[in-house]
N, C-alpha and C positions, 0 to 999 in steps of 0.2 A: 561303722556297724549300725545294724537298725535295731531298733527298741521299738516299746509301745508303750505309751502313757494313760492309765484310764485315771477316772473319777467320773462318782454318781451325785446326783441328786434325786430327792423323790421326784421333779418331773424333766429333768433334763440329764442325760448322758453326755460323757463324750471319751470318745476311743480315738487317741493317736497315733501315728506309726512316724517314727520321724530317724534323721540318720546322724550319729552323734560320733565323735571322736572315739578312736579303740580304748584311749585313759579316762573317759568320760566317767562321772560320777551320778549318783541320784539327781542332786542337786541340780547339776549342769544338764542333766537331761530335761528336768521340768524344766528348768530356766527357756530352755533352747528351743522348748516347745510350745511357746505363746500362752501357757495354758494359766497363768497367772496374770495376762493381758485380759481375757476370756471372764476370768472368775477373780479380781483381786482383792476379793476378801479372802479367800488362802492365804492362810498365813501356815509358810514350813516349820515358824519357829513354834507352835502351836497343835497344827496338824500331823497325823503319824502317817508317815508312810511304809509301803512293803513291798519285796517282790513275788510276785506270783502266792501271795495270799499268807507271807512271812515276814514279820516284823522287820526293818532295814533301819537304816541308817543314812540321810543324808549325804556325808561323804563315802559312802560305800562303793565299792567301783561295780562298773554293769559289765554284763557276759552279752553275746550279742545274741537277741531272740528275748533279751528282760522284758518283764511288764512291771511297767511302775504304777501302785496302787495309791492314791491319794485319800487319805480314807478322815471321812469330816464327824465332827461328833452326835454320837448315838444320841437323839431325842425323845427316843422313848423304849424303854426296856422291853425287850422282845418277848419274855416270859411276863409282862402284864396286859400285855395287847389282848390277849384272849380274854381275860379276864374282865375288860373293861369292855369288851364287847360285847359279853355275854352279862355281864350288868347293865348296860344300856338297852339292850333287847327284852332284861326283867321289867326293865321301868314301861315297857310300851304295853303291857298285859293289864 
Protein backbone atom coordinates (compact mmCIF):
# COMPACT_ATOMS: atom_id res chain seq x y z
CA UNK A 1 0.00 0.00 0.00
CA UNK A 2 1.22 3.58 -0.50
CA UNK A 3 1.57 6.15 2.29
CA UNK A 4 3.29 9.53 2.47
CA UNK A 5 5.70 10.70 4.86
CA UNK A 6 6.30 14.62 5.48
CA UNK A 7 8.40 16.66 7.91
CA UNK A 8 9.29 20.34 7.83
CA UNK A 9 11.87 22.53 8.62
CA UNK A 10 11.92 26.45 8.58
CA UNK A 11 14.11 26.13 5.28
CA UNK A 12 13.82 22.71 3.98
CA UNK A 13 10.69 20.38 3.30
CA UNK A 14 10.31 17.07 2.33
CA UNK A 15 7.24 15.04 1.20
CA UNK A 16 7.48 11.23 0.51
CA UNK A 17 5.26 8.85 -1.06
CA UNK A 18 6.79 5.39 -0.60
CA UNK A 19 5.01 1.72 -0.82
CA UNK A 20 5.02 -0.10 2.51
CA UNK A 21 3.76 -3.55 3.55
CA UNK A 22 -0.49 -3.93 4.06
CA UNK A 23 0.69 -4.66 8.24
CA UNK A 24 3.09 -1.91 8.16
CA UNK A 25 3.23 0.35 10.99
CA UNK A 26 4.34 4.23 11.69
CA UNK A 27 7.59 3.22 12.66
CA UNK A 28 8.33 0.76 9.65
CA UNK A 29 6.96 3.40 7.45
CA UNK A 30 9.57 6.19 8.47
CA UNK A 31 12.24 3.53 8.83
CA UNK A 32 11.46 2.39 5.17
CA UNK A 33 11.58 5.75 4.00
CA UNK A 34 15.29 6.85 4.25
CA UNK A 35 14.10 9.85 5.98
CA UNK A 36 16.11 9.40 9.12
CA UNK A 37 19.21 8.76 6.65
CA UNK A 38 18.17 12.44 5.16
CA UNK A 39 17.77 14.14 8.85
CA UNK A 40 19.49 11.77 11.76
CA UNK A 41 19.01 13.88 14.34
CA UNK A 42 15.28 12.46 14.44
CA UNK A 43 15.00 10.94 17.15
CA UNK A 44 11.30 8.79 17.21
CA UNK A 45 11.93 8.15 20.66
CA UNK A 46 11.73 12.07 21.17
CA UNK A 47 9.74 13.34 18.44
CA UNK A 48 5.77 13.17 17.98
CA UNK A 49 4.47 12.04 15.37
CA UNK A 50 0.64 11.95 13.61
CA UNK A 51 -1.46 10.97 10.98
CA UNK A 52 -3.06 13.61 8.92
CA UNK A 53 -2.63 16.28 11.57
CA UNK A 54 -3.61 13.57 14.82
CA UNK A 55 -1.50 12.56 17.41
CA UNK A 56 -0.42 8.51 16.56
CA UNK A 57 1.64 6.34 17.85
CA UNK A 58 4.68 4.67 16.50
CA UNK A 59 3.35 1.21 16.40
CA UNK A 60 0.01 2.16 15.11
CA UNK A 61 -0.85 0.35 12.05
CA UNK A 62 -1.31 2.52 8.56
CA UNK A 63 -4.54 2.59 6.31
CA UNK A 64 -3.35 2.90 2.69
CA UNK A 65 -3.47 6.88 1.48
CA UNK A 66 -1.73 7.73 5.53
CA UNK A 67 0.37 10.69 5.80
CA UNK A 68 2.91 10.36 8.46
CA UNK A 69 3.62 13.72 10.11
CA UNK A 70 7.02 14.15 11.88
CA UNK A 71 6.61 17.01 13.87
CA UNK A 72 10.16 18.53 15.57
CA UNK A 73 9.88 20.84 18.58
CA UNK A 74 8.07 24.18 18.69
CA UNK A 75 11.02 26.93 19.17
CA UNK A 76 9.10 29.57 19.55
CA UNK A 77 5.64 30.14 20.88
CA UNK A 78 3.44 31.26 18.09
CA UNK A 79 1.12 33.62 20.32
CA UNK A 80 4.66 35.57 21.17
CA UNK A 81 5.76 36.07 17.72
CA UNK A 82 3.61 39.11 17.23
CA UNK A 83 4.47 40.54 20.19
CA UNK A 84 8.15 40.52 19.86
CA UNK A 85 7.79 41.93 16.50
CA UNK A 86 5.80 44.57 17.23
CA UNK A 87 8.48 45.32 20.23
CA UNK A 88 11.24 45.33 17.95
CA UNK A 89 9.69 47.71 15.45
CA UNK A 90 8.90 50.20 18.98
CA UNK A 91 12.76 50.16 19.52
CA UNK A 92 13.42 51.42 15.67
CA UNK A 93 11.13 54.94 16.42
Amino acid sequence: MQVGIAYSEPVNQLWLRIEVPEEATVQLAIEQSGILNKFPYIDLETYKVGIYGKMAELDDKLKPGDRIEIYRAITADPATVPRRVFASEDDDE
